[in-house]
N, C-alpha and C positions, 0 to 999 in steps of 0.2 A: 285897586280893588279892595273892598272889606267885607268880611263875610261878617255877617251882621248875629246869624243864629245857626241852631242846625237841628232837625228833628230826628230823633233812631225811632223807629216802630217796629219791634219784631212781631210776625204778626203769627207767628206758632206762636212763642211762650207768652205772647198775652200783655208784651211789656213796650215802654212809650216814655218818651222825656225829650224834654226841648231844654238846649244849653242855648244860652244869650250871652254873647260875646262884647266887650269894649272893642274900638279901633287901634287902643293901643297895649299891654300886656298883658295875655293873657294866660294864667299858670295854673292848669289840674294840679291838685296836691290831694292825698290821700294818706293816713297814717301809716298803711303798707305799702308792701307791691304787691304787684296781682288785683290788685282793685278794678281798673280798666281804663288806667289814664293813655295807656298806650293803644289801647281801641277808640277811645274818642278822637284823640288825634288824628289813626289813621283812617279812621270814618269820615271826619271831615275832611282828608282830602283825595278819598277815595270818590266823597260825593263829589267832587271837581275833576273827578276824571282819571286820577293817577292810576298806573295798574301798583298793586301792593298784592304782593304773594303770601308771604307771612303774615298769618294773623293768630290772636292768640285761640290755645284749643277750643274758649268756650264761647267764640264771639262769632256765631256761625253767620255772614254774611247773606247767606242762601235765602235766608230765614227773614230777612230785612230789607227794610225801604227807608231811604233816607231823603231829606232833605235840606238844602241852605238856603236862605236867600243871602245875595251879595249885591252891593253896588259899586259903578265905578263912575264918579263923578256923576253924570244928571240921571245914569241908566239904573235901574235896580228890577232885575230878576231873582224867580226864584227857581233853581235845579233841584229834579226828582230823580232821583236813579232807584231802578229797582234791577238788579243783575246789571247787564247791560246794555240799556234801554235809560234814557232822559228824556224825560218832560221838561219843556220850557215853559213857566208860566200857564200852571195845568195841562190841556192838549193842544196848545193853542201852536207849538212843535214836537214832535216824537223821535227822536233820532239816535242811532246805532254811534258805538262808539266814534269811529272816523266823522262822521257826519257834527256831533258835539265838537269834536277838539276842534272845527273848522269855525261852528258859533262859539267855539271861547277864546280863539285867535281876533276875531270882528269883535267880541264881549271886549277884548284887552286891545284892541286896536293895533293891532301887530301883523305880523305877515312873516311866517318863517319857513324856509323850505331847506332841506338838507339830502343829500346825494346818500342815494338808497346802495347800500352795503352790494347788495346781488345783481343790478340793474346799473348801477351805476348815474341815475337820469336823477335830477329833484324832485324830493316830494315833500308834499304837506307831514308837520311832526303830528304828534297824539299829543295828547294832553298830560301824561307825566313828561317827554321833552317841555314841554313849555312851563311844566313848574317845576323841571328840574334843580336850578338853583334855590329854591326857596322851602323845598321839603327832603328835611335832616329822617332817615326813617331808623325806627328802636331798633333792626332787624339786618336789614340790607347795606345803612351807610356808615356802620361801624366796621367795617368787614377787612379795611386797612384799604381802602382803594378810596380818594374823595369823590365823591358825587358817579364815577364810573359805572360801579353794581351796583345802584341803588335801586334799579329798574331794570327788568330785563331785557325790554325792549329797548334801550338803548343800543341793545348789540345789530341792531338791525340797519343801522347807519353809520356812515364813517365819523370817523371823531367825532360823536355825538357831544358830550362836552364841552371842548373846545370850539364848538361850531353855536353851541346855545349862548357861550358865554360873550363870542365874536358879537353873535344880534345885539344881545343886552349890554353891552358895553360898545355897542353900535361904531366895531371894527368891521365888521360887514352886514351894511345898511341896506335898506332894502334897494337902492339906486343896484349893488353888486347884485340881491338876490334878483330883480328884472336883468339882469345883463347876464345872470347865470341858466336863467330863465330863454333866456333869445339864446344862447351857446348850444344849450342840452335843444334845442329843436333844431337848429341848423344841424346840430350831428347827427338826427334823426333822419335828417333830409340825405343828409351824404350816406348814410345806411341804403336808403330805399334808393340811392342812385347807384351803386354799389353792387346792389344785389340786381338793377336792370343790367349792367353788365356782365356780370355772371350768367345772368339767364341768354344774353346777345351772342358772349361766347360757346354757349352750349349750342343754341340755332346754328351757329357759324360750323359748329363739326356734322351738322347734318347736309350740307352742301359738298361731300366728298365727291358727287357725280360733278359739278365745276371746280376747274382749277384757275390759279391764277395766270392772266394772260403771259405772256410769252413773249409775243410782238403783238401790234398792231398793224393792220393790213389797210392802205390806202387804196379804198376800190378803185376809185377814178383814175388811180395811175397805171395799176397790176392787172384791169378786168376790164377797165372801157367802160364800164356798165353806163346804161341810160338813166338821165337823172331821175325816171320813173323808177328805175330798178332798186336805184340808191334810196330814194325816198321810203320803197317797200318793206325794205330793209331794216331802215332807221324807224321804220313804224312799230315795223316788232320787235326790233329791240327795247324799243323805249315801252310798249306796251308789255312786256317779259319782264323785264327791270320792275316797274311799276307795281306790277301783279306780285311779283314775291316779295317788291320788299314792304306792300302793304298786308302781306299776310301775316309776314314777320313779326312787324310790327305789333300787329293784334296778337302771335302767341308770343309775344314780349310783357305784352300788358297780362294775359291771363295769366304766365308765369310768376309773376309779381304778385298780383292778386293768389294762387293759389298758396304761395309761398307764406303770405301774411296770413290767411286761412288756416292754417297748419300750426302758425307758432300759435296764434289764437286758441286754437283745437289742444292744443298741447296745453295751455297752461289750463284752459277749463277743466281738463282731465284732471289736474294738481290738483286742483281745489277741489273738486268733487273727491278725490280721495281722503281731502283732511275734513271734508263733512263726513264722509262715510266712519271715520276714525271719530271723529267728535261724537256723531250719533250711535254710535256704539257704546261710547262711554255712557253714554244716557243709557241708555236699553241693559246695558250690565251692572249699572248702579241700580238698577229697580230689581234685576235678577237677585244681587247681593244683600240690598236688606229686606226683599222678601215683603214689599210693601207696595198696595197700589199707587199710583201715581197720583200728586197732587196736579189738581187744574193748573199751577204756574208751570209745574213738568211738562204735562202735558202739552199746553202751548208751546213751551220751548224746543219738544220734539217737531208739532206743527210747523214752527218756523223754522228748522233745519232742515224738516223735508220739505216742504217750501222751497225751500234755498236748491236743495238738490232737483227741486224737478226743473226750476228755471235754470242750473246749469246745463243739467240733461238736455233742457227744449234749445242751451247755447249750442251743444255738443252739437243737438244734432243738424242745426241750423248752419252748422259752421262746415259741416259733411254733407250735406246737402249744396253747396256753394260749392264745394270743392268741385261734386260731382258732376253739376251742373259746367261749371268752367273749365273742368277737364274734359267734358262733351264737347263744349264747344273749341276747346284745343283740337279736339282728334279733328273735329268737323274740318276746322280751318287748316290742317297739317292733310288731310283727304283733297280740299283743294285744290291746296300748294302740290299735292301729288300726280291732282290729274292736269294744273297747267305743263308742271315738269315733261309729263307724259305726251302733251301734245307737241310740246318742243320739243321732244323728242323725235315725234312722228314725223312731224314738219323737215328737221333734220335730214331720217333717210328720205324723205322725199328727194329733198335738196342733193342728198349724195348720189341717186341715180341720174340728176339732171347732169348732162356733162358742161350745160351752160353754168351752173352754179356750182361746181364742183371748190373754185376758189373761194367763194364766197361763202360757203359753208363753215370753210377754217377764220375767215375773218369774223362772222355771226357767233361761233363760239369764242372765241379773244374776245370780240365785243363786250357779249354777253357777260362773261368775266370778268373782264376789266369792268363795266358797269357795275354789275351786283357786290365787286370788293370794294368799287369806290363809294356806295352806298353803305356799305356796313363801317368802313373805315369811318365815313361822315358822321352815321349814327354815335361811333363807338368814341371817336373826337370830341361831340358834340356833350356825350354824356362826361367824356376827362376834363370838358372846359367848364362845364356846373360844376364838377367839385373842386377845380381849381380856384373858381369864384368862390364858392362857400367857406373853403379851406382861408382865403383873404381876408372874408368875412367875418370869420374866427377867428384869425388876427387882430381884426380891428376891435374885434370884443374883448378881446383878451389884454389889448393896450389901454382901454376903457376898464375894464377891471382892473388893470395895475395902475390906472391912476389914482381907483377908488381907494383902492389897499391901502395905498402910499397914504393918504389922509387916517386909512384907517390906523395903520403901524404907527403913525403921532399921536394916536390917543391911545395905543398900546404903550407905548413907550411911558406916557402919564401915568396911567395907570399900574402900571412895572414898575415906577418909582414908587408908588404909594404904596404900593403890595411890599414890598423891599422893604418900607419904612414902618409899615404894620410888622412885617416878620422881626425886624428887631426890639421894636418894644415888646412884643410876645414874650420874645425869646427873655428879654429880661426881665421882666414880670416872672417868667416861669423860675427862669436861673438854673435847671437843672438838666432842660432839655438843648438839645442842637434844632435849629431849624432852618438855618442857611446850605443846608443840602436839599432842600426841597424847593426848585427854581420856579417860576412863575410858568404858570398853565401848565403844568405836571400835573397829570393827574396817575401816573402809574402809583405802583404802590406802595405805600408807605413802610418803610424800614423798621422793624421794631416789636416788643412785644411787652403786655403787660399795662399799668400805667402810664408809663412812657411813654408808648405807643396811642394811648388813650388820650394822652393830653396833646401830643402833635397833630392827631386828627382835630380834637376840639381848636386848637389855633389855627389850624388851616380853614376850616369850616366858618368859625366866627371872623378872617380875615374877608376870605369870597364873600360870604354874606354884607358885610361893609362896604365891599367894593361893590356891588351891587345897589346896594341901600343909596351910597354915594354917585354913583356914575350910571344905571337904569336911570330910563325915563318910566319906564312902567314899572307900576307899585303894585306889586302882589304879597300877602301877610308872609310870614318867615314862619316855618316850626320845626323846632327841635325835640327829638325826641330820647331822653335816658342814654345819656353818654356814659351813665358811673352803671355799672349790669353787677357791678362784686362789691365784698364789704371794702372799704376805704377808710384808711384812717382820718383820725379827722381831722389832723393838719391839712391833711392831701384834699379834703371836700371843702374845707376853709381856700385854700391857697386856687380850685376849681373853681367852685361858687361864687366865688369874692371877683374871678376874672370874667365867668359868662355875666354876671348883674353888671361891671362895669361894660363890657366891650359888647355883646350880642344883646341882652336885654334891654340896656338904654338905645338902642338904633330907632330912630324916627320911623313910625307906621308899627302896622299891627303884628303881634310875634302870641306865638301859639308854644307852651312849656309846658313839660312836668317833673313834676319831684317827688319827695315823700315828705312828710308836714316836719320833720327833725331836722332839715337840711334848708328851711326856709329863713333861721337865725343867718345864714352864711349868705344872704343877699343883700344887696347895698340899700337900706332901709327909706332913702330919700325920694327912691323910685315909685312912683305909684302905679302898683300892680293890682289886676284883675282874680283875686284867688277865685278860683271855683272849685270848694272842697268835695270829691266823690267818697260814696261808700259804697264796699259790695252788695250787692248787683247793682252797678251805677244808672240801670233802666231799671222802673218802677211799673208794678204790677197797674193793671188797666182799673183805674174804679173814677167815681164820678167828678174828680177834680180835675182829671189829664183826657178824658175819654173823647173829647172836644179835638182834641189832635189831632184823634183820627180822620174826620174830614180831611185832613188836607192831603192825603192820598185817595180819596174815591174818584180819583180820576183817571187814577192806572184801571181801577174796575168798568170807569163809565165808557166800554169799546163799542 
């Protein structure tokens, strides 16, 4: 991918500029700091999706609408974001965060899923995962942790890191993510089989009035009975048997059904608490500065009550099913109460006959012994699917360790070259240790000061290599103000001199900045992209840039 341009339109203060980009280095430089090299950077890959929390105090995103166009190979789009809301190629898509990171997974032709922190099950990443490796932030990845905190949303998945870097170094290719993909639904299956057992066992303690049989009574030998008699017999039993355990059955199934209804109910409720919380925060930022709301406010409340009233119509659709299927439980538990009831009756009949007096005691044994062998069947029948699935999951899981095993030889590659990157670093640098820092560590970095400065910057331009070298997908690299204190200037020689050789020359496009005193200290043979800024690096609106503006009147054209 190359992001070819990028437009900032703040459309309060009136201001508008388009930066054009080469495909291969490119470096804001400004005579100071505070100019806004570190807002352009993160603009541009906020417009691609990242979440970036830190931004500088005077660079009010609220206030802005951005745009890039990118291409990758024969494709070329252009992404509008205003908040969080993208346009693809004007309205021709409109789409909420999740919904983009899903078109910029198919934009990059990739497919990555990663096992959710809370849930445990895979899911589609966001779009800072997927440019994880490739965006160094001024704010968040200097912090002593490599690539860890660089996003907050990382924390929401397990080893997020180590699971981006597995894809892109395609130690688990998408062959594992389909077979992790067939695992996490069989386990789903063995849940909802799980919990029909649960609900069989509860049925089974409302049968206190049968017990289990005791003997079994051979009428023909004990009673003489006439094979009409026997037949009569056999009839209702098999008819009794029948009658409850298809009633069973049914509150088996409404039990299951109710039970999913409920976890559903329950998590709508979640959400509707953190709209209720979000939308608050709206309604007490207008209390606060004591100002009407603007139309984009204003829509933003619309759509979060919006949001709330279709959870509302979930809530109440998912209570309404309840109810309805807890009707029909009582309904069918009312039946089951009044067959019970007629075997009953039929019963004392039988005990006043002195003809059937034996046959009474063998009708109830029967009856027992049928209806336990019926529940046993059922309760067999649900232990032998998850025996099966259990297998299942075996077989998957031998199929995933074969994938591994290919994938652990090109981890191994890769380990070696990382190893061999760590030692030239190290001696490039000469002052630093870096052989305590072992391959796919991402905990955190030991150290303080510039020490600690420069082990980050070698870890950082090591990944980036190995990336650069071993991805198949080429997405630009930016780095953002690794030097934050005054430096002496051996120490910006001895930095400088290492980022121009080892991160700056890497093949495809790299996004920098500096200050204009510290561009003597790059390897001069490089041909670099300067794009020098001055404060306010967006330009007041008048008749040479006003033209811009078109190219958001499509967020207005609703």
């Amino acid at each position: 991918m190359i992001i070819n341009k990028i437009i900032i339109y703040d459309y309060i203060d009136k201001r508008i500029r388009e930066f054009v980009f080469t495909p291969d280095t490119n470096i804001f430089v400004s005579k100071l700091n505070t100019v806004g090299k570190s807002s352009l950077i993160k603009s541009i890959y906020h417009s691609l999706g990242y979440s970036i929390k830190i931004w500088p105090s005077n660079w009010n995103i609220n206030n802005m609408m951005f745009q890039v166009t990118v291409t990758n190979g024969e494709r070329k789009h252009i992404i509008t974001r205003h908040k969080n809301l993208f346009y693809i190629d004007g309205r021709k898509q409109i789409l909420n965060e999740k919904e983009y990171s899903s078109w910029l997974q198919d934009f990059l032709k990739i497919h990555i899923k990663i096992r959710d922190k809370k849930n445990k099950t895979l899911s589609d990443v966001y779009a800072s995962e997927i440019l994880l490796p490739f965006y160094i932030d001024q704010d968040k990845s200097w912090n002593g942790y490599i690539y860890s905190k660089s996003a907050d949303s990382f924390a929401r998945y397990n080893n997020t890191v180590k699971n981006i870097f597995d894809f892109y170094f395609n130690i688990a290719n998408k062959n594992i993510i389909d077979l992790e993909i067939k695992k996490s639904g069989i386990e789903t299956e063995i849940s909802v089989i799980e919990k029909k057992i649960e609900a069989l066992s509860l049925l089974g303690k409302e049968h206190k009035e049968f017990s289990r049989p005791m003997r079994v009574i051979n009428i023909r030998d004990e009673n003489e009975l006439s094979e009409n008699q026997i037949d009569k017999y056999l009839i209702f039993i098999n008819e009794l048997n029948n009658g409850v355990a298809d009633i069973d059955n049914k509150i088996i199934e409404l039990d299951t059904k109710i039970s999913e209804l409920s976890r559903d109910k329950k998590e709508f409720n979640k959400l509707f608490s953190s709209y209720e919380k979000k939308f608050a925060e709206i309604k007490y930022s207008c209390i606060h500065c004591n100002s009407k709301l603007t139309q984009e406010q204003s829509l933003t409340r619309l759509r979060i009550r919006n949001n709330q009233y279709e959870i509302i119509e979930q809530i109440d659709k998912c209570k309404h099913q309840i109810e309805a299927f807890e009707m029909k439980k009582e309904q069918e538990v009312s039946e089951k109460n009044k067959l019970l009831e007629k075997i009953k009756e039929t019963e004392e009949t039988l005990r006043k006959t002195n003809e059937y007096k034996e046959v009474d005691a063998y009708i109830n044994d029967r009856v027992n012994q049928e209806i336990t062998n019926k529940y046993i069947t059922v309760e067999q029948k649900l232990v032998n699917e998850i025996y099966q699935k259990d297998n299942n999951i075996k077989e998957v899981n031998k199929s995933i360790s074969k994938e591994r095993k290919i994938g652990n030889q090109k981890k191994s590659e890769i380990k070696k070259k990382y190893e061999e990157l760590l030692n030239e670093y190290e001696r490039y640098f000469n002052d630093i240790k870096l052989d305590d820092i072992k391959f796919y560590s991402f905990k955190e970095v030991k150290g303080s000061g510039i020490a600690a400065n420069k082990k980050m910057l070698a870890l950082y331009t090591i990944y980036t290599n190995l990336i650069a070298n071993y991805a198949e997908v080429k997405v630009p690299f930016a780095m953002d103000s690794f030097i934050k204190n005054e430096t002496a200037e051996e120490l910006k020689k001895q930095m400088f001199g290492f980022l121009s050789k080892h991160y700056l020359s890497i093949n495809g496009q790299i996004f920098f900045s500096m200050i204009k005193e510290n561009v003597k200290y790059l390897d001069q043979s490089i041909d670099y992209n300067f794009i020098n800024l001055e404060k306010p690096i967006l330009e007041e609106i008048n008749s040479k840039n006003e033209n811009l503006i078109k190219n958001f009147k499509i967020i207005d054209n609703q």
